[in-house]
MINU-479194 format. One record per residue (C-alpha): residue number from 1; residue in three letters; chain; x, y, z. Coordinates in steps of 0.5 Angstrom, whole numbers. Last residue first. Layout:
% MINU-479194
+-----+------+------+-------+-------+-------+
: pos : code : unit :    xx :    yy :    zz :
+-----+------+------+-------+-------+-------+
: NUM :  ALA :    A :     X :     Y :     Z :
...
+-----+------+------+-------+-------+-------+
***
This chain:
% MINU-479194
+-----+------+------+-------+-------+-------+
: pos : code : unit :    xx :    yy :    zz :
+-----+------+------+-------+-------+-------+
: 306 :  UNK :    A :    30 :   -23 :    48 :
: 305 :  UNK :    A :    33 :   -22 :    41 :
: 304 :  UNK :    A :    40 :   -21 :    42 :
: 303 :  UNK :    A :    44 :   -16 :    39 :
: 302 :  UNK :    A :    49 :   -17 :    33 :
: 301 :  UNK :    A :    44 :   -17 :    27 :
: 300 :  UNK :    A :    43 :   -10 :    30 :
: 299 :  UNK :    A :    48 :    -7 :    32 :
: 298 :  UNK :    A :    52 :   -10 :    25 :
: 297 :  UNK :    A :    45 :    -7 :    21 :
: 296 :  UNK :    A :    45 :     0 :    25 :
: 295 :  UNK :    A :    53 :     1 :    23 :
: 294 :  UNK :    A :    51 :     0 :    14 :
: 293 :  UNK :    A :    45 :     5 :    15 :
: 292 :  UNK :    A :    51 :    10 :    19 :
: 291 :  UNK :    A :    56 :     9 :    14 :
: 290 :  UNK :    A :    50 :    11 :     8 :
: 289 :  UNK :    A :    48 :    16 :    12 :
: 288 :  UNK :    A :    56 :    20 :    13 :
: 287 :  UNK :    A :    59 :    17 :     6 :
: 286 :  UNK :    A :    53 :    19 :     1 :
: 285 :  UNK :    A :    49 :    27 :     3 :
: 284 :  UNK :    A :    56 :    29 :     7 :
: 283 :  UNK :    A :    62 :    26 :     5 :
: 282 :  UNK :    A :    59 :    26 :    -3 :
: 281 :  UNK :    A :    57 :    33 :    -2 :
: 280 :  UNK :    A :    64 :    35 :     1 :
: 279 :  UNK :    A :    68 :    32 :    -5 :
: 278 :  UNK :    A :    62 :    36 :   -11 :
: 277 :  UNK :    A :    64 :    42 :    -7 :
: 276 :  UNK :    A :    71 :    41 :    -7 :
: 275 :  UNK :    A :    71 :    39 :   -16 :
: 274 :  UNK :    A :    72 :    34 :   -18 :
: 273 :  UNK :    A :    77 :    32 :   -23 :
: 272 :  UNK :    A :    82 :    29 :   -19 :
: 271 :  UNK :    A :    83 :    34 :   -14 :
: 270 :  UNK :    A :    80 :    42 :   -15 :
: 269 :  UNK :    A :    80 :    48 :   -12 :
: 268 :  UNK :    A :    87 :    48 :   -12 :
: 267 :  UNK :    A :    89 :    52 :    -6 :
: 266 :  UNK :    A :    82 :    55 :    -3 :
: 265 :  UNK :    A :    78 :    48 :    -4 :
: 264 :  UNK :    A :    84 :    44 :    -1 :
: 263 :  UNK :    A :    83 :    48 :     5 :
: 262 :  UNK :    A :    75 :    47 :     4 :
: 261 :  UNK :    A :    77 :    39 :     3 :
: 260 :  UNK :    A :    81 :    38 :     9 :
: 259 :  UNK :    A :    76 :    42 :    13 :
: 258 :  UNK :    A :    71 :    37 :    10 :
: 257 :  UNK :    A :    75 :    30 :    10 :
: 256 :  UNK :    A :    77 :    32 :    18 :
: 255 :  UNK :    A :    70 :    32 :    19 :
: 254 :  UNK :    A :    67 :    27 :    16 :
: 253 :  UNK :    A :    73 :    23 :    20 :
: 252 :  UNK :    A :    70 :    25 :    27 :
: 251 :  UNK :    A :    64 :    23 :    26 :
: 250 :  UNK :    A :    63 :    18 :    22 :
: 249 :  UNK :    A :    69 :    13 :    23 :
: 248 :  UNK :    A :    71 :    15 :    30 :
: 247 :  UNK :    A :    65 :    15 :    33 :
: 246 :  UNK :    A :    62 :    10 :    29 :
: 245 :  UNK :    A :    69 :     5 :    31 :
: 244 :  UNK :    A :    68 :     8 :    38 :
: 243 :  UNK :    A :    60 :     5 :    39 :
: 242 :  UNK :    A :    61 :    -2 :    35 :
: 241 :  UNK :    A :    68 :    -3 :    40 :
: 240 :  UNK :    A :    62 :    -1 :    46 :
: 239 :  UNK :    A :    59 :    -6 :    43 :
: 238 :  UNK :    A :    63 :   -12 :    42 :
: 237 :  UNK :    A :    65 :   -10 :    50 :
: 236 :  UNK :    A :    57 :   -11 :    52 :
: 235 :  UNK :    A :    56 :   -17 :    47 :
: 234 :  UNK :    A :    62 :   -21 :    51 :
: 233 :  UNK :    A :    59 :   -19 :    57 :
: 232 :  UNK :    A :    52 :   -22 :    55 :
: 231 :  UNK :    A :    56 :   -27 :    52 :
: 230 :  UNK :    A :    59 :   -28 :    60 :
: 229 :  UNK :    A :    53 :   -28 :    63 :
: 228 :  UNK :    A :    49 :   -32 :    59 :
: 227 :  UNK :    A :    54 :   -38 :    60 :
: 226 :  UNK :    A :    54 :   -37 :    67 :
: 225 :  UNK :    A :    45 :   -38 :    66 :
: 224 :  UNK :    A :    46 :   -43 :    62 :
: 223 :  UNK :    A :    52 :   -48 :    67 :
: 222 :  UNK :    A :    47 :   -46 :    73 :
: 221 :  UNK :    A :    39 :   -48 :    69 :
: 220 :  UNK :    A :    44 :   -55 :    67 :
: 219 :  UNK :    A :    45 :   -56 :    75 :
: 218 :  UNK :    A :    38 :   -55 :    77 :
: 217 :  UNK :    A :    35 :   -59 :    71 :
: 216 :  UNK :    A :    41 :   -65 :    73 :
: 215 :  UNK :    A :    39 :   -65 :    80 :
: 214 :  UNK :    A :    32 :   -65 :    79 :
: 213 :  UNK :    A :    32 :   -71 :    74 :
: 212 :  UNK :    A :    36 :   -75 :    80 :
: 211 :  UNK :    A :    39 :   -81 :    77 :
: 210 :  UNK :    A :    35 :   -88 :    74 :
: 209 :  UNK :    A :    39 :   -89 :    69 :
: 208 :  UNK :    A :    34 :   -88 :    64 :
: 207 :  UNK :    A :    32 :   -83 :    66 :
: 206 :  UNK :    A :    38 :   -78 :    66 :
: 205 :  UNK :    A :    40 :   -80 :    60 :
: 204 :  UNK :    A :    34 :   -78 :    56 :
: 203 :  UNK :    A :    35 :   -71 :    60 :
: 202 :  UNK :    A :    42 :   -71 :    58 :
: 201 :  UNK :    A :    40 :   -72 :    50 :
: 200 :  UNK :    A :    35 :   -67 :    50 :
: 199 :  UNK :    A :    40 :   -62 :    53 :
: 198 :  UNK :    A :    44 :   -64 :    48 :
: 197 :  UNK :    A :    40 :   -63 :    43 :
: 196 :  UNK :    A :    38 :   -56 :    46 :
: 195 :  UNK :    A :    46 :   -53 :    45 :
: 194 :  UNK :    A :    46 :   -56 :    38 :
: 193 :  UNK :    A :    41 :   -52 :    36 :
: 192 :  UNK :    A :    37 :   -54 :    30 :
: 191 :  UNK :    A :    33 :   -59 :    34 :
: 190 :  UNK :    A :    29 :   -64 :    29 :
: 189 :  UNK :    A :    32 :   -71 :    32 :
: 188 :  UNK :    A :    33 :   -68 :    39 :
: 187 :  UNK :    A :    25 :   -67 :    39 :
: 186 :  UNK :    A :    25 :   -74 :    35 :
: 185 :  UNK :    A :    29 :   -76 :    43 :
: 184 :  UNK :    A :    25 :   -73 :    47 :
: 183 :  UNK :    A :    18 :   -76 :    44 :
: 182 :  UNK :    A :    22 :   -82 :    45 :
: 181 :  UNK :    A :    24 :   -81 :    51 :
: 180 :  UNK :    A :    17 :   -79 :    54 :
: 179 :  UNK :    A :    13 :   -85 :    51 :
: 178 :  UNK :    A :    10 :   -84 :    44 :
: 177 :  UNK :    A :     3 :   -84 :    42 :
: 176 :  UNK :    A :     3 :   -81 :    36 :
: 175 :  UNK :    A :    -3 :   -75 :    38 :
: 174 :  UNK :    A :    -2 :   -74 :    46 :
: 173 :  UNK :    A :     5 :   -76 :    47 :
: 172 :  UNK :    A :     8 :   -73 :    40 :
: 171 :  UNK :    A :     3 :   -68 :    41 :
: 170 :  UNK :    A :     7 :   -66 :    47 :
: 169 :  UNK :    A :    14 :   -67 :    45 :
: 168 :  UNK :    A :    11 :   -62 :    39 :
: 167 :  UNK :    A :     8 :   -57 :    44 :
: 166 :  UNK :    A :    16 :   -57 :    48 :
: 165 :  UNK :    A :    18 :   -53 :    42 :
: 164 :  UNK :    A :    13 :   -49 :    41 :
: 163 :  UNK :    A :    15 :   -47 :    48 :
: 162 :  UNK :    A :    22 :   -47 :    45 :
: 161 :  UNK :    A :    20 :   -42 :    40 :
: 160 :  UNK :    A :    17 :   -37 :    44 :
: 159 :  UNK :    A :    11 :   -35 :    42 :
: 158 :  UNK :    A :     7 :   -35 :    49 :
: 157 :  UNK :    A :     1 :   -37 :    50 :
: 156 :  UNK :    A :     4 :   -43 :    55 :
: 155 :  UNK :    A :     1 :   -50 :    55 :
: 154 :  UNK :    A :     7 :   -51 :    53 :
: 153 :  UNK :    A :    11 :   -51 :    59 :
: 152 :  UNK :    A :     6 :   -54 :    64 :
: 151 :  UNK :    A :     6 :   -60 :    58 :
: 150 :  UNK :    A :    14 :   -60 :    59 :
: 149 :  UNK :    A :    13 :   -60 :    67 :
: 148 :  UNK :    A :     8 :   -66 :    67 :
: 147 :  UNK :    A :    13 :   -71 :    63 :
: 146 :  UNK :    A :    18 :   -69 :    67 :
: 145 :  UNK :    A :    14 :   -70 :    74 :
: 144 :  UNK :    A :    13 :   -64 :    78 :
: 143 :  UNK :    A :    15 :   -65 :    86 :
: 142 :  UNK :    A :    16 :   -57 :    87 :
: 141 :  UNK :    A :    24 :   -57 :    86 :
: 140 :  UNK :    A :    21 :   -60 :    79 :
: 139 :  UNK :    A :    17 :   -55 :    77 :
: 138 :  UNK :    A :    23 :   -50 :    79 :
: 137 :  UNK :    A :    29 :   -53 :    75 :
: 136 :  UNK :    A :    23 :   -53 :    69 :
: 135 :  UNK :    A :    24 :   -46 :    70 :
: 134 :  UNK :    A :    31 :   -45 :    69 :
: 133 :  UNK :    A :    30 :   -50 :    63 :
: 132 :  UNK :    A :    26 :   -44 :    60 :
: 131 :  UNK :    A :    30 :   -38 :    62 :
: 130 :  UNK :    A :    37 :   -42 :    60 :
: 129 :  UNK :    A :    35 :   -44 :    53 :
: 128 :  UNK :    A :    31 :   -38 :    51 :
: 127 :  UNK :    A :    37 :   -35 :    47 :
: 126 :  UNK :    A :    39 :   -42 :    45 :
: 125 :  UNK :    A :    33 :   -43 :    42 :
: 124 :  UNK :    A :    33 :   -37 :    39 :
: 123 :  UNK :    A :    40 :   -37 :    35 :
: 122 :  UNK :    A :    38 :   -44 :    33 :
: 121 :  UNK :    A :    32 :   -42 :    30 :
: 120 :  UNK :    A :    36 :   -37 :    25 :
: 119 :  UNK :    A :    41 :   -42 :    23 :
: 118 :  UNK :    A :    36 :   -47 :    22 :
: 117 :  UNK :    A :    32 :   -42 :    17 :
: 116 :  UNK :    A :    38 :   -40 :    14 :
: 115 :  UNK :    A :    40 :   -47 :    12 :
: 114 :  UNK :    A :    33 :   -48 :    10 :
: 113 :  UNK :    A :    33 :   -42 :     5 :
: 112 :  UNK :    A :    40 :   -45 :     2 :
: 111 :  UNK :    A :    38 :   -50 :    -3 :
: 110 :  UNK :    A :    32 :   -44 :    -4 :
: 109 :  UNK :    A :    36 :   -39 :    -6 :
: 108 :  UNK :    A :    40 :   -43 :   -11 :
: 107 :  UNK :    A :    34 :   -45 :   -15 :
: 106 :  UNK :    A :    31 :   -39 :   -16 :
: 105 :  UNK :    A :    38 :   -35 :   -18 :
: 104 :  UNK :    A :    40 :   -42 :   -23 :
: 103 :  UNK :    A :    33 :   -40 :   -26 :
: 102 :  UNK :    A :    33 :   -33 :   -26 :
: 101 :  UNK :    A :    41 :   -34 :   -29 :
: 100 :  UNK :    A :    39 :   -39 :   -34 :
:  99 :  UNK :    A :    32 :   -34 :   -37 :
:  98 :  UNK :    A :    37 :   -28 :   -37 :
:  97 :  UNK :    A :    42 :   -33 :   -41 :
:  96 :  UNK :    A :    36 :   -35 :   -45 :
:  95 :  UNK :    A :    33 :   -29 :   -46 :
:  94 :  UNK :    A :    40 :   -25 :   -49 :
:  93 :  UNK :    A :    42 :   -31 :   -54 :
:  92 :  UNK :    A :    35 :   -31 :   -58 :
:  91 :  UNK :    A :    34 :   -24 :   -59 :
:  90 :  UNK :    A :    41 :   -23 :   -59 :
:  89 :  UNK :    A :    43 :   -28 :   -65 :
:  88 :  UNK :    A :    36 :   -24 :   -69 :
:  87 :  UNK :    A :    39 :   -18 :   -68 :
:  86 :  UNK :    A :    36 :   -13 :   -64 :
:  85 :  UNK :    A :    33 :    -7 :   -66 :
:  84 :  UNK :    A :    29 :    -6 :   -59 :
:  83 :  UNK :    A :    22 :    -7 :   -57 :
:  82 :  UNK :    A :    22 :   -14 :   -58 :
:  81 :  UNK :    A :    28 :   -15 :   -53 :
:  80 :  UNK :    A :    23 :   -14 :   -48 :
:  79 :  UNK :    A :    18 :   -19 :   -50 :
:  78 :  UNK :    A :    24 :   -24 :   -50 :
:  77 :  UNK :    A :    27 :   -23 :   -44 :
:  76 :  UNK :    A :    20 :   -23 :   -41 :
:  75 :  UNK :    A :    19 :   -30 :   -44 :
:  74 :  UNK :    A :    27 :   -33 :   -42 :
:  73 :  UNK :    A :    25 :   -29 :   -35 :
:  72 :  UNK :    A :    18 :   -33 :   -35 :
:  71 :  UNK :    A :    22 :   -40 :   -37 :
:  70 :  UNK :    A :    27 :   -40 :   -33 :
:  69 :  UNK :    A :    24 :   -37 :   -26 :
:  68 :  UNK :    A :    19 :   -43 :   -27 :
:  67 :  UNK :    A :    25 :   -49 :   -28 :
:  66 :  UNK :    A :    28 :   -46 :   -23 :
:  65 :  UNK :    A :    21 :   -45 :   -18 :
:  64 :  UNK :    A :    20 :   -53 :   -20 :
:  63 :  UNK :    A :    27 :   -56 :   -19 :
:  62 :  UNK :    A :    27 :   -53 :   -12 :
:  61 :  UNK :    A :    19 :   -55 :   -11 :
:  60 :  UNK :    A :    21 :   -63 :   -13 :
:  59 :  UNK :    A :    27 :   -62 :    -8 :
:  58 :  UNK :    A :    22 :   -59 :    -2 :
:  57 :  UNK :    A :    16 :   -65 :    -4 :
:  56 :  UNK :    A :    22 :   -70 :    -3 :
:  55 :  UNK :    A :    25 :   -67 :     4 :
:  54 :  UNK :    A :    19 :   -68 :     7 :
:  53 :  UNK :    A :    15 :   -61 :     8 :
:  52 :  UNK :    A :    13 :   -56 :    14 :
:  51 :  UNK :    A :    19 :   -53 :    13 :
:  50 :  UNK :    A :    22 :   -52 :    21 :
:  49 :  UNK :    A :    29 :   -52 :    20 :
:  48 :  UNK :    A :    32 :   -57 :    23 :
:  47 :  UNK :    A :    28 :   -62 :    19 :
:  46 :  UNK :    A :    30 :   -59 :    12 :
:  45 :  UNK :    A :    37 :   -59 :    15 :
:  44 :  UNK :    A :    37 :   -65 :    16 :
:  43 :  UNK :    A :    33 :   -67 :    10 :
:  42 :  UNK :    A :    39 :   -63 :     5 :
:  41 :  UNK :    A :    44 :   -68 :     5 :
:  40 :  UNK :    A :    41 :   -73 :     0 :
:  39 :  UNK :    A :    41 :   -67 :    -5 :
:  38 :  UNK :    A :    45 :   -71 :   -10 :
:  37 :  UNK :    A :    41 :   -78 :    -8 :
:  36 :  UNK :    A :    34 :   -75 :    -9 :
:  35 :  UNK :    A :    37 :   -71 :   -15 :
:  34 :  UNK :    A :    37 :   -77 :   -18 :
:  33 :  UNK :    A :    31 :   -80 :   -17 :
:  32 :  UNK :    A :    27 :   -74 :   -19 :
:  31 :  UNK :    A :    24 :   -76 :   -25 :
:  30 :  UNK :    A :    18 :   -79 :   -21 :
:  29 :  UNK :    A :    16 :   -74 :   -16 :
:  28 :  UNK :    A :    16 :   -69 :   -22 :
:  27 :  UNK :    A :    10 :   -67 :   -23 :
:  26 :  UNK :    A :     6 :   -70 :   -17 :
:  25 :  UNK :    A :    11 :   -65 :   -12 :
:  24 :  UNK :    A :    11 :   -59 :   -16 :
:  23 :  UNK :    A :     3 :   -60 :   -16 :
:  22 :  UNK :    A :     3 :   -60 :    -8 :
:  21 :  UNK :    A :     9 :   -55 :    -7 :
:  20 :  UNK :    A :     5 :   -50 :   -10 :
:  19 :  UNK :    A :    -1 :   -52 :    -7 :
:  18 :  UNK :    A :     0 :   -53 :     0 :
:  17 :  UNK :    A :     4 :   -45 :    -2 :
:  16 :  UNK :    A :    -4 :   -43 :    -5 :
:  15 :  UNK :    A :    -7 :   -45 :     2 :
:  14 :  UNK :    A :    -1 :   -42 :     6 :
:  13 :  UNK :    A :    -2 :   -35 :     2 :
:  12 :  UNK :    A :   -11 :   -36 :     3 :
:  11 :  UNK :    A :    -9 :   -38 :    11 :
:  10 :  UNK :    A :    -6 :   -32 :    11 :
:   9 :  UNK :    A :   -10 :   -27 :     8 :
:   8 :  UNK :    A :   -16 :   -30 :    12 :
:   7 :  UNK :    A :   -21 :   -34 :     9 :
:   6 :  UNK :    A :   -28 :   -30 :     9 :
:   5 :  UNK :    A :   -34 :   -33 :    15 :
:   4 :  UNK :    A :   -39 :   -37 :    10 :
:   3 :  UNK :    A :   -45 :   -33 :    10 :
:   2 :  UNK :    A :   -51 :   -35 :    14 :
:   1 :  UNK :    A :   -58 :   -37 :    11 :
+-----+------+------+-------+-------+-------+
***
């Protein structure tokens, strides 16, 4: 008799996350009807983010990691506050104001992880945009038809977002039985990247009037590739700013403040109350890597991913 196959790590972390949200979602759906109305906004951004869960399953999953964060950190709180010489008004206040801030704190994260979740899509669909309709541009020259384009495209192995992207049109046609537009059309739905809705949106149009599919992908593939050299200029200038304000700020500034403070060290020994030494060793051991760290995440949060 042969062994079952082990469960992955990942499948293990995805199958208690179904959970979690599951038992949020069958506790709480009922009581939810107002918090539904409240957070009516938050489905579209849950859509474009691509959370795999309805906007009534992630409200009921916010409420619930609020509701857990309070009580485990109004309980620690108080287990804590035990060990100490406390009085009893402290033992009591103390744990439930640390409990409200875990709460309002787990809660706040994730109103806004969608949102970020969405953000960071966009920027990467909009990264791979012009390669990718640049291709479809060359499918269609060589006779393909838009519906056999965008399964060549995910039939791709790569895990570029877009291909992902067009897997989901294709599942939509294969499995939802829709027609190309209507496929295209959900896709815009849950796009989170403005520029590719509107891509989708030119796509539908130009079907549906009957224009050349051929011209409108080889036109498109243009305007993107212009637009990707002149913000690939655009990055370039930024970063030469980046470089002169390192140069400036943490190696020539440094500098100055070190052979300032050894002058002053001779004459006054001291400045404020700390001495000269203590100055340098800040600028060198706190200032200069501390700069440095804070200069390597603006690089790169600023560089382009693809």
């Amino acid at each position: 008799m042969s062994a079952r196959p082990k469960k992955t790590e990942k499948a293990q972390s995805s199958g208690f996350f179904r959970s979690y949200w599951r038992f949020a979602y069958n506790h709480l759906d009922s009581h939810m009807g107002r918090f539904y109305k409240i957070f009516a906004g938050m489905d579209d951004k849950i859509r474009k983010s691509g959370i795999r869960l309805t906007f009534q399953v992630y409200v009921c999953g916010m409420v619930f990691s609020a509701i857990l964060a309070f009580v485990l950190g109004a309980g620690v709180t108080f287990g804590l506050t035990m060990l100490v010489h406390l009085s009893l008004a402290a033992r009591i206040v103390v744990p439930i104001m640390i409990g409200i801030v875990a709460g309002v704190a787990a809660f706040g994260l994730e109103f806004m992880l969608p949102g970020m979740r969405a953000g960071g899509r966009k920027k990467r669909v909009d990264e791979e945009l012009a390669y990718v309709v640049g291709r479809m541009a060359v499918l269609s020259a060589s006779g393909m038809t838009p519906e056999a384009i965008i399964r060549q495209i995910a039939e791709d192995d790569s895990n570029d977002f877009l291909v992902k992207e067009f897997r989901k049109i294709v599942r939509d046609m294969t499995l939802l039985g829709m027609d190309l537009n209507r496929a295209l059309q959900e896709a815009r739905r849950r796009s989170s990247s403005d520029l590719f809705a509107a891509f989708l949106d030119g796509m539908v149009a130009t079907a549906n009037s009957g224009a050349d599919i051929d011209q409108y992908l080889l036109k498109q593939s243009k305007t993107l590739m212009n637009d990707k050299r002149l913000k690939t200029k655009q990055f370039s200038e930024t970063l030469g700013v980046v470089a002169e304000m390192y140069t400036t700020l943490l190696v020539v500034m440094p500098l100055i403040l070190i052979i300032l403070f050894a002058v002053m060290g001779v004459i006054v020994g001291s400045l404020g109350g700390l001495s000269i030494n203590l100055l340098i060793q800040l600028v060198v051991y706190v200032l200069v890597p501390f700069g440095g760290i804070m200069m390597m995440v603006l690089a790169d949060s600023m560089m382009p991913r693809r």
